[in-house]
C-alpha positions as CSV (number, residue, x, y, z in Angstrom):
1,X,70.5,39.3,-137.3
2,X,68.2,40.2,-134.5
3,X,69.8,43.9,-134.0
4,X,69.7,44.7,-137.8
5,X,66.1,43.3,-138.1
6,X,67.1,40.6,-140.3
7,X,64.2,38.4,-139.9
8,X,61.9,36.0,-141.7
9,X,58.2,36.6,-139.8
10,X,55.4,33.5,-139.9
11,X,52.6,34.2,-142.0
12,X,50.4,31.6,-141.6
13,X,50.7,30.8,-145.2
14,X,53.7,29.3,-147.2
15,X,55.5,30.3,-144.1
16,X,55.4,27.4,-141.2
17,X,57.8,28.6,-138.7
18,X,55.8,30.3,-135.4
19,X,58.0,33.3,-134.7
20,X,60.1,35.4,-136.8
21,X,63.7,33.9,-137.5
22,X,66.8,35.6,-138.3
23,X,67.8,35.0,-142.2
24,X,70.9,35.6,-144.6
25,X,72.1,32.6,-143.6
26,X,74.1,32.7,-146.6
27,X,76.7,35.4,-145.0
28,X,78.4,32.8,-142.4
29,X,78.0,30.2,-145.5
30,X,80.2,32.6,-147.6
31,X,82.4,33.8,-144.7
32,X,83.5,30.0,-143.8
33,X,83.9,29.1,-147.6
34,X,86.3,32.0,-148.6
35,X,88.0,31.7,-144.8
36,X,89.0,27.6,-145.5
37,X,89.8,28.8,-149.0
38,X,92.8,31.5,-147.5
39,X,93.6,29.6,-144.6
40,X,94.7,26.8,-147.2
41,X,96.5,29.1,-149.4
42,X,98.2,30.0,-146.6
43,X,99.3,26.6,-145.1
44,X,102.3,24.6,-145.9
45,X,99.9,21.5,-146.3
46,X,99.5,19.5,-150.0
47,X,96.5,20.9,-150.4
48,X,97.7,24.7,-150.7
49,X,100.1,23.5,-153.5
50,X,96.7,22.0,-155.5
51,X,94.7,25.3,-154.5
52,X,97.6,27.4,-156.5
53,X,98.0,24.9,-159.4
54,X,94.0,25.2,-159.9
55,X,94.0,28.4,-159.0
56,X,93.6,30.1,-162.4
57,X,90.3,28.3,-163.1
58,X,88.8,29.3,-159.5
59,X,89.4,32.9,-159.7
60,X,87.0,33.6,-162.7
61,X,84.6,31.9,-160.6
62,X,84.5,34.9,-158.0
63,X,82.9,37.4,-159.5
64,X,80.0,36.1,-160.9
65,X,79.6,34.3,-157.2
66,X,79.8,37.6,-155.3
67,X,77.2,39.1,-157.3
68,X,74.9,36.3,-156.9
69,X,76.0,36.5,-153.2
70,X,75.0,40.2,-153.4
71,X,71.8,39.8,-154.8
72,X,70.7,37.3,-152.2
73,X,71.9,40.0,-149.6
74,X,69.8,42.9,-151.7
75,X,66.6,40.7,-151.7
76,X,66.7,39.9,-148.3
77,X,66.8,43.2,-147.1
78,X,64.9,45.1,-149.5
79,X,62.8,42.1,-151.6
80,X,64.4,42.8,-154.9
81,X,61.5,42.5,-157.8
82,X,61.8,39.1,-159.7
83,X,63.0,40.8,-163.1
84,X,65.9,42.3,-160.9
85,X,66.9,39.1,-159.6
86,X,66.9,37.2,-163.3
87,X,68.8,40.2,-164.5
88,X,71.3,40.3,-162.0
89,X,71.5,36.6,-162.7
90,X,72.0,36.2,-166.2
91,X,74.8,39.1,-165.9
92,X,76.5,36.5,-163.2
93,X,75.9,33.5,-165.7
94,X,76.7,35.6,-168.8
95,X,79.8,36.6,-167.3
96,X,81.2,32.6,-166.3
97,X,80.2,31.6,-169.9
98,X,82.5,34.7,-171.1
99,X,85.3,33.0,-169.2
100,X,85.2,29.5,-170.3
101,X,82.6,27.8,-168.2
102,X,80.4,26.1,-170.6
103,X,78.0,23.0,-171.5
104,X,79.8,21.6,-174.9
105,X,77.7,18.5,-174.9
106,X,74.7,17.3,-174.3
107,X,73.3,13.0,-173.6
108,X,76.7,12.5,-175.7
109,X,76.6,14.8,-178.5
110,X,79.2,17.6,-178.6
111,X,78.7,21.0,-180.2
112,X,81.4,22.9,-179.1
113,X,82.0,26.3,-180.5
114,X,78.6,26.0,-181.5
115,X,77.8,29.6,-179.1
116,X,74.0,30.1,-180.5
117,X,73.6,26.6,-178.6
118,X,76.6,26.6,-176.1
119,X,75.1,30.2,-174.8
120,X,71.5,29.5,-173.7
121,X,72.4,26.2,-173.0
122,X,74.9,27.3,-170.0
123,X,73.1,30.6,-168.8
124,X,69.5,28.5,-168.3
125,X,71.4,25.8,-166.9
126,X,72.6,28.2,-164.2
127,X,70.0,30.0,-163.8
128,X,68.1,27.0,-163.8
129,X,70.1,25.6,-160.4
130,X,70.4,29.2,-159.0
131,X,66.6,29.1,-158.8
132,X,65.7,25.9,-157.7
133,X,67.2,26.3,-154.7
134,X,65.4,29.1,-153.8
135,X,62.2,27.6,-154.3
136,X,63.3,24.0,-152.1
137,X,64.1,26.6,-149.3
138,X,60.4,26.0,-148.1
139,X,61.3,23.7,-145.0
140,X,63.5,23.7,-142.9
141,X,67.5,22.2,-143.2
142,X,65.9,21.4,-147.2
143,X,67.7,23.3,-149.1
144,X,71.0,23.3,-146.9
145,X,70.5,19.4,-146.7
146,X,69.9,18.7,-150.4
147,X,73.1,21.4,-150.8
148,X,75.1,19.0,-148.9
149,X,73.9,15.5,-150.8
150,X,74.8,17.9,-154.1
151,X,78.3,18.5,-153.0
152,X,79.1,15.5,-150.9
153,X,78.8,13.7,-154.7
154,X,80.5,15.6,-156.9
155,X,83.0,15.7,-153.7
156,X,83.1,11.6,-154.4
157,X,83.5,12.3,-158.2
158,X,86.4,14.6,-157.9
159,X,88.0,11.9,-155.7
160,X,87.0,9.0,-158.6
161,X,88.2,10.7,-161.6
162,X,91.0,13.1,-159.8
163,X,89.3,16.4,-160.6
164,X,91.2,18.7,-158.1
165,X,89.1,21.6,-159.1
166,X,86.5,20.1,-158.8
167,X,87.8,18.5,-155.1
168,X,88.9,22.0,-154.0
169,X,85.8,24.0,-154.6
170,X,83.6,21.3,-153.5
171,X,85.3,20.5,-150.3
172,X,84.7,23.7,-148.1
173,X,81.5,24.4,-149.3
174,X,80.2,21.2,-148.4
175,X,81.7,21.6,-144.8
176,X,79.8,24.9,-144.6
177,X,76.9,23.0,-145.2
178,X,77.1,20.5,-142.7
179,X,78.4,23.0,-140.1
180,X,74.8,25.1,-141.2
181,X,72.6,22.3,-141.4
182,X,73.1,22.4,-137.1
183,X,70.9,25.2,-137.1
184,X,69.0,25.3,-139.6
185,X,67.7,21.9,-139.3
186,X,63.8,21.4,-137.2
187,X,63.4,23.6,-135.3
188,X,65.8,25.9,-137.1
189,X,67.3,29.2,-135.4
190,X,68.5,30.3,-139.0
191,X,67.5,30.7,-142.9
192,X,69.3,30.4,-145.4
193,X,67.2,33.1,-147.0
194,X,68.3,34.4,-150.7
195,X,72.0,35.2,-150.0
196,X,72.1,31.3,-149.3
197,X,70.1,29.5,-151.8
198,X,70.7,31.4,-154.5
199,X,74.7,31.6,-153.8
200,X,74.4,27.6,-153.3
201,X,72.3,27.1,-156.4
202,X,74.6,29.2,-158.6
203,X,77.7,26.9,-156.7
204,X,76.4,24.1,-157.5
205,X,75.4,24.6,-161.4
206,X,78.7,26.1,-162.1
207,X,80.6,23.1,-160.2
208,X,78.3,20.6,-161.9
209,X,79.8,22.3,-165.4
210,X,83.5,21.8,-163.9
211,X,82.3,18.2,-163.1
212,X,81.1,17.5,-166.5
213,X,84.4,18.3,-168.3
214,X,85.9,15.1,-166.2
215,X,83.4,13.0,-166.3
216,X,84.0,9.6,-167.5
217,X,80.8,8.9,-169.5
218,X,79.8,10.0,-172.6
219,X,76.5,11.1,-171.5
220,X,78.0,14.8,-170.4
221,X,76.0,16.9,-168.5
222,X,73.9,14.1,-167.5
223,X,75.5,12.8,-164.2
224,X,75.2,16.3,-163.1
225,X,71.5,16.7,-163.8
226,X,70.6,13.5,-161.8
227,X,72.6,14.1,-158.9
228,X,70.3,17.4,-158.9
229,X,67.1,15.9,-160.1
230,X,65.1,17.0,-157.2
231,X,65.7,21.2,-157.2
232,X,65.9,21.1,-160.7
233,X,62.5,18.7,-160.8
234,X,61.2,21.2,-158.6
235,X,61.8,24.1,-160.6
236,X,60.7,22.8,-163.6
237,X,57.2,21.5,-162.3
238,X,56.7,25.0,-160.8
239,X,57.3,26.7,-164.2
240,X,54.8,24.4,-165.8
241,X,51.9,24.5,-163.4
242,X,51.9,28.6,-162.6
243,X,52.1,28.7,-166.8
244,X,48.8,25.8,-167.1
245,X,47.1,27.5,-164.3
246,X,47.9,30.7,-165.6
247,X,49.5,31.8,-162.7
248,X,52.6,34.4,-162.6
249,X,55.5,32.4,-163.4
250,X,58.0,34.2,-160.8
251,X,54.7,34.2,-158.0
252,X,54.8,32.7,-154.7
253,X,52.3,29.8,-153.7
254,X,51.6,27.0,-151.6
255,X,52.0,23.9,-154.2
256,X,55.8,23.1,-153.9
257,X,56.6,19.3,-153.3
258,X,57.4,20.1,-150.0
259,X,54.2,21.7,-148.9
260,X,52.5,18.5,-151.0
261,X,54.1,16.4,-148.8
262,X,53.0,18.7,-145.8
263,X,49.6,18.6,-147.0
264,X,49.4,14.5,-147.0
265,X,50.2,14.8,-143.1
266,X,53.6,14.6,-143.3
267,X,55.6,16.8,-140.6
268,X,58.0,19.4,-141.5
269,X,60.7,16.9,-140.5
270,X,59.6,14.0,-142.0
271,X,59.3,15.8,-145.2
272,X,62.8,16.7,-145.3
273,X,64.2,13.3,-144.4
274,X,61.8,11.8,-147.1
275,X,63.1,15.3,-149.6
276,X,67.1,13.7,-148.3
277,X,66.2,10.5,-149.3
278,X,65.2,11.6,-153.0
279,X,68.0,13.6,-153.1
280,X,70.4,11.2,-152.0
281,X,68.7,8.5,-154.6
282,X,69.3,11.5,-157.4
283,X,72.7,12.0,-156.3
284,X,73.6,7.9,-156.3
285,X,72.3,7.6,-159.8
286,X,74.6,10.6,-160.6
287,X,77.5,8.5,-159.3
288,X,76.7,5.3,-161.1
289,X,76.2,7.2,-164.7
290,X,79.9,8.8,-164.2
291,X,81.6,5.4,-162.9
292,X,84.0,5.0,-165.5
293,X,82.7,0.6,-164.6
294,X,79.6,0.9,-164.9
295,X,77.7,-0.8,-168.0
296,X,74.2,-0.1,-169.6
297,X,74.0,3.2,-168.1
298,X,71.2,3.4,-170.6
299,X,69.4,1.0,-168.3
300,X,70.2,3.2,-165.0
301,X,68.6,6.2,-166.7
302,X,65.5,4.7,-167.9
303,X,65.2,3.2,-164.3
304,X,65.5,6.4,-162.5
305,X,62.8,8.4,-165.0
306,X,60.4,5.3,-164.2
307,X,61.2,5.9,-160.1
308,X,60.8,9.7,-160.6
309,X,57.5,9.4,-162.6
310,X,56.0,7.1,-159.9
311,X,57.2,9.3,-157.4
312,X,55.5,12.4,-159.0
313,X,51.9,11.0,-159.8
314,X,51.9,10.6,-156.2
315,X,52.2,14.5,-155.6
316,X,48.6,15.0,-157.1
317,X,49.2,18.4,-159.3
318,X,45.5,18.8,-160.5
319,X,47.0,21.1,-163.0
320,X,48.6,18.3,-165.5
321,X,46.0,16.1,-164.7
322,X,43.8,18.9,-166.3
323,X,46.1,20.0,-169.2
324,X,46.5,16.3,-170.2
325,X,42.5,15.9,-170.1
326,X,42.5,19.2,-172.4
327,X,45.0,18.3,-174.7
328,X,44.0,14.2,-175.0
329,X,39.9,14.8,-174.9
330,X,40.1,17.0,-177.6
331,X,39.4,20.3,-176.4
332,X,42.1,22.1,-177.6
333,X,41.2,21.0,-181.2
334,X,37.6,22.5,-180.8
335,X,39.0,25.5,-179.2
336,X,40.8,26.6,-181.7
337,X,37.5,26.1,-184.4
338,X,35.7,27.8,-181.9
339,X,38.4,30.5,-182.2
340,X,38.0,31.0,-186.0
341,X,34.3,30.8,-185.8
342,X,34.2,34.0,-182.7
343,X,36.7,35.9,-185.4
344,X,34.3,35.4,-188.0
345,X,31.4,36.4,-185.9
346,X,33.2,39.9,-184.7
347,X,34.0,40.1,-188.5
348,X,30.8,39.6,-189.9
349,X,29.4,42.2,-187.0
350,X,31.8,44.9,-187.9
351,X,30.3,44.6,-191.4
352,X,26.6,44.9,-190.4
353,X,24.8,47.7,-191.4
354,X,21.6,47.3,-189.3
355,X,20.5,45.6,-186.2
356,X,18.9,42.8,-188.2
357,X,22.1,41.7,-189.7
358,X,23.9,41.7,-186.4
359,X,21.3,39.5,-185.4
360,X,21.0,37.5,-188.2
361,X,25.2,37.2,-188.0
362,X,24.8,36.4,-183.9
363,X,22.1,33.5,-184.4
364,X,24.4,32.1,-187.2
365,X,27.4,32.0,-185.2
366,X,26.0,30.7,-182.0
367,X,23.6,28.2,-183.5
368,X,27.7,26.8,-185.1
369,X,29.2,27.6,-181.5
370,X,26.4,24.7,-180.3
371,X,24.5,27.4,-178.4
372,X,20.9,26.6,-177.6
373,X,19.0,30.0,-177.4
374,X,19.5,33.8,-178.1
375,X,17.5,36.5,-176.8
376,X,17.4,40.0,-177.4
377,X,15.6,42.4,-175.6
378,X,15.4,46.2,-175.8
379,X,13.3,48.7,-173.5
380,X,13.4,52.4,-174.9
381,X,11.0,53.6,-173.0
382,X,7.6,55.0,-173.0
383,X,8.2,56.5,-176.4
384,X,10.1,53.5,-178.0
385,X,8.3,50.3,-178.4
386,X,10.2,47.0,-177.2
387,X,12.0,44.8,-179.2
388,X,12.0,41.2,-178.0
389,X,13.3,38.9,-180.8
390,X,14.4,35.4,-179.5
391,X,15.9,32.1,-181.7
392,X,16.2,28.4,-180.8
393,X,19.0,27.3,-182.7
394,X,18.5,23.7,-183.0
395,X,14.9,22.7,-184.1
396,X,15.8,19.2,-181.9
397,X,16.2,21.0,-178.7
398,X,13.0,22.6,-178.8
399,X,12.3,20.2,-175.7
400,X,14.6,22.0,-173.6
401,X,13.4,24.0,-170.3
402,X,15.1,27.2,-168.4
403,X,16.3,24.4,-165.8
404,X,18.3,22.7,-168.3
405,X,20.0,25.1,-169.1
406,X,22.5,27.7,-168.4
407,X,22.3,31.5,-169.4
408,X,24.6,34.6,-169.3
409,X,23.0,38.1,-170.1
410,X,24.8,40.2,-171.6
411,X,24.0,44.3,-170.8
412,X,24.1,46.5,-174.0
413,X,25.6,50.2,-172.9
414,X,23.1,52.3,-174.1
415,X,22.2,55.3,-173.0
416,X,19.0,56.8,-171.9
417,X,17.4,53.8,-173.0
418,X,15.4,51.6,-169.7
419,X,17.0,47.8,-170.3
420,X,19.0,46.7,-173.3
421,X,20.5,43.0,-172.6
422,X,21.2,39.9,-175.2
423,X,21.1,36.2,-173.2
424,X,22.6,33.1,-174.5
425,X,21.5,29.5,-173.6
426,X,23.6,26.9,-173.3
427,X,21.9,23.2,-171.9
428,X,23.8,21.9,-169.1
429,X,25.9,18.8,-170.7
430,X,27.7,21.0,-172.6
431,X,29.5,23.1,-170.5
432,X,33.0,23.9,-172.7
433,X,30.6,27.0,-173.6
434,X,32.0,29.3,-171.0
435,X,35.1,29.5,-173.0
436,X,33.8,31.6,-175.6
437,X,31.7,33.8,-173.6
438,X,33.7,36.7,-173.1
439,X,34.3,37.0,-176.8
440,X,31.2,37.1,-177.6
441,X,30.8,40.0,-174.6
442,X,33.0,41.9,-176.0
443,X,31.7,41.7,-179.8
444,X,27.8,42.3,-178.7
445,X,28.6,45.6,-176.1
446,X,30.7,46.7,-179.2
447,X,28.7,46.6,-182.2
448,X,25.5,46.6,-180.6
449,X,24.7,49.6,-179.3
450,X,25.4,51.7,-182.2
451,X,22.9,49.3,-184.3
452,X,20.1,49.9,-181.5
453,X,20.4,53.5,-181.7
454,X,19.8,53.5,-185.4
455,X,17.1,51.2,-185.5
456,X,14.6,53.6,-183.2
457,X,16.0,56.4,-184.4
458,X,14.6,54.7,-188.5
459,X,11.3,53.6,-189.3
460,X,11.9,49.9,-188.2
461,X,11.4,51.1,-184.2
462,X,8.3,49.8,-184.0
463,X,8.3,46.5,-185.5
464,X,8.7,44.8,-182.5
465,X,9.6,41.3,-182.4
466,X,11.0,39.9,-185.6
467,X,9.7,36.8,-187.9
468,X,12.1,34.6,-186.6
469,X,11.3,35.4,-183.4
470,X,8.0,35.1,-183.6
471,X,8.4,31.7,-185.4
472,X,10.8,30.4,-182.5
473,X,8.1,31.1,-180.0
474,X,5.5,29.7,-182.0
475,X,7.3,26.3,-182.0
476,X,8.4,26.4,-178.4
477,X,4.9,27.1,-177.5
478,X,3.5,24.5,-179.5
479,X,5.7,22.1,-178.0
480,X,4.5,22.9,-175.0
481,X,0.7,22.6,-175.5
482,X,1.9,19.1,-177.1
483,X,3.4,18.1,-174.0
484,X,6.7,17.6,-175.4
């Protein structure tokens, strides 16, 4: 990897390692997996004679695996875009549902032939796995090692339930994996890099769908999801907090579980051992929900949600703590009424006809958006006289100083004219105001300027400041002089 310049370089980042590494680890993962695989076929050993009898439900698996195994290849030397990866990967996934492999039931409820639910079930379930593994791969000997755990139990479940498919394709792969995990373990002298995670992700979901069709539990699917509860916990949590924070779904950061754990003092090989441990819990509780024995498995899940849960409020994501302050203190509620009053306020400003009905409409819909103060304030010039009109909103908060509050002026594009601006007040305790601020931008430098043109270019230029203006400084200074 050194002479091709296959190499993953530090960048003092999301990257820990110290000098550049050699990647596509994934190349001697694939070589060793397809070389056990012939060498087998080839051998007069029991084992050949179960590789040909299973054979016909392998070989549709190829395909779809080499071109995962290519796109790993592509994005670690080129860095494939994120859309080319997911489209390359739902081809791959579309393709193994075209040729039988498929989720037909769900936590005990079948709905085969059922393809509008069978499809996007399967595909995201793949893609699902193919990705998590890519995002683990943050440490080193993770992913491998969690790849390992993965196999190793549905290695144990083939054995239980005398899936020799399942045995078979397991097997090698999980040797691989322990034979990588030598190097690629602290310090490592080798990635995995895309070629391996992704090819071991997409392994794994498809096995876990082979797995599922033996499985001695009604529950389906659901063995195979605990058993790889941690990259497809990891996954999922990324998803949701790049969507809360607004961040780009398919972005890289520094707020994986790992790099949580990293961040709590943890050292890069304590954090995988601890990462092995969940894993290995994931994958026990994977075993006990397909033991054909085992009795209230209803029990084992609800216990491994509660150790998960406990486990992750631990991890400290600010973002859920905020979305779940949002959605329980009621701010989404007023959000939305502050979103129909801002569309009534850019309607009712599109049907002005002068500058004192926009400002008539703008101190209505403020004074309901619980702002405190409006100002508007126009300099034409030598030749144009001022306009300074100004509104306090609520006659109780005639009390209130510039110190208690906040204020945004807003410019007014107008030109040739000195200083055109509108400012908004808002006091201090309630701060859920800068949400609707840049809707209101946008509605005053829209409507505004045309409406300020007209009004010096009429009669009305030199009225100066308006009743209510002058009656909202009257008050304000009276208060004053009152000591209030």
């Amino acid at each position: 990897m050194h002479r091709v310049g296959v190499l993953d370089h530090p960048d003092k980042g999301r990257k820990l390692h110290s000098h550049p590494i050699p990647t596509m680890g994934g190349v001697p993962i694939a070589i060793a997996m397809m070389a056990s695989l012939g060498l087998l076929a080839i051998t007069p050993l029991a084992g050949s004679r179960l590789l040909h009898d299973v054979l016909p439900q392998i070989v549709p698996l190829l395909p779809a695996a080499a071109l995962i195994f290519l796109i790993g290849v592509l994005d670690d030397l080129f860095d494939l875009k994120p859309w080319q990866k997911i489209g390359g990967q739902f081809v791959a996934a579309s393709w193994l549902y075209a040729v039988g492999f498929r989720i037909s039931a769900i936590a005990g409820f079948p709905f085969a032939e059922s393809h509008w639910l069978m499809y996007p079930l399967t595909v995201g379930w793949l893609l699902a796995c193919t990705n998590a593994f890519n995002l683990i791969d943050g440490v080193d000997g993770l992913a491998s090692g969690v790849g390992f755990f993965a196999r190793i139990t549905m290695l144990i479940s083939g054995l239980l339930h005398g899936n020799m498919e399942l045995l078979i394709l397991t097997t090698p792969l999980a040797a691989a994996l322990l034979a990588f995990l030598r190097f690629n373990f602290n310090p490592a002298s080798i990635f995995l890099g895309d070629s391996g995670s992704l090819l071991i992700g997409f392994l794994l979901g498809a096995y876990s769908i082979i797995w599922s069709y033996k499985s001695a539990t009604i529950l389906g699917m659901t063995a195979p999801v605990l058993a790889l509860s941690f990259p497809i916990a990891e996954a999922g949590i990324s998803v949701a907090r790049r969507f809360v924070a607004g961040r780009p779904i398919f972005g890289a950061d520094r707020r994986h579980i790992h790099h949580r754990l990293l961040d709590k003092g943890l050292g890069p090989k304590q954090v995988a051992v601890v990462l092995y441990g969940i894993a290995g819990l994931g994958a026990a509780f994977g075993l006990l929900m397909s033991y054909p024995e085992a009795r209230d498995k209803s029990v084992i899940l609800i216990l491994f949600c509660a150790v998960s849960w406990i486990g992750f409020q631990h991890l400290g994501y600010t973002e859920f703590g905020s979305a779940r302050r949002i959605i329980l203190g009621g701010t989404v509620r007023k959000l939305v009424a502050a979103d129909v009053k801002l569309r009534a306020f850019r309607r009712d400003l599109s049907e002005a006809k002068t500058l004192q009905e926009c400002w008539k409409n703008t101190v209505i819909a403020l004074r309901e958006l619980d702002f405190d103060i409006v100002r508007l304030t126009v300099d034409g010039g030598h030749e144009r006289q001022p306009v300074y009109w100004m509104e306090v909103l609520h006659e109780e908060r005639l009390r209130l100083q510039p110190e208690d509050c906040w204020t945004i002026r807003i410019p007014i594009p107008i030109p040739l004219f000195d200083e055109a601006y509108l400012e908004i007040s808002r006091h201090l305790d309630r701060g859920e105001g800068y949400l609707v601020v840049h809707p209101i931008v946008e509605a005053v430098r829209e409507v505004f300027p045309g409406h300020i043109e007209h009004y010096f270019q009429s009669d009305a230029g030199g009225l100066g400041t308006s009743p209510a203006g002058r009656t909202a400084e009257e008050k304000m200074a009276r208060a004053a002089g009152a000591g209030v």
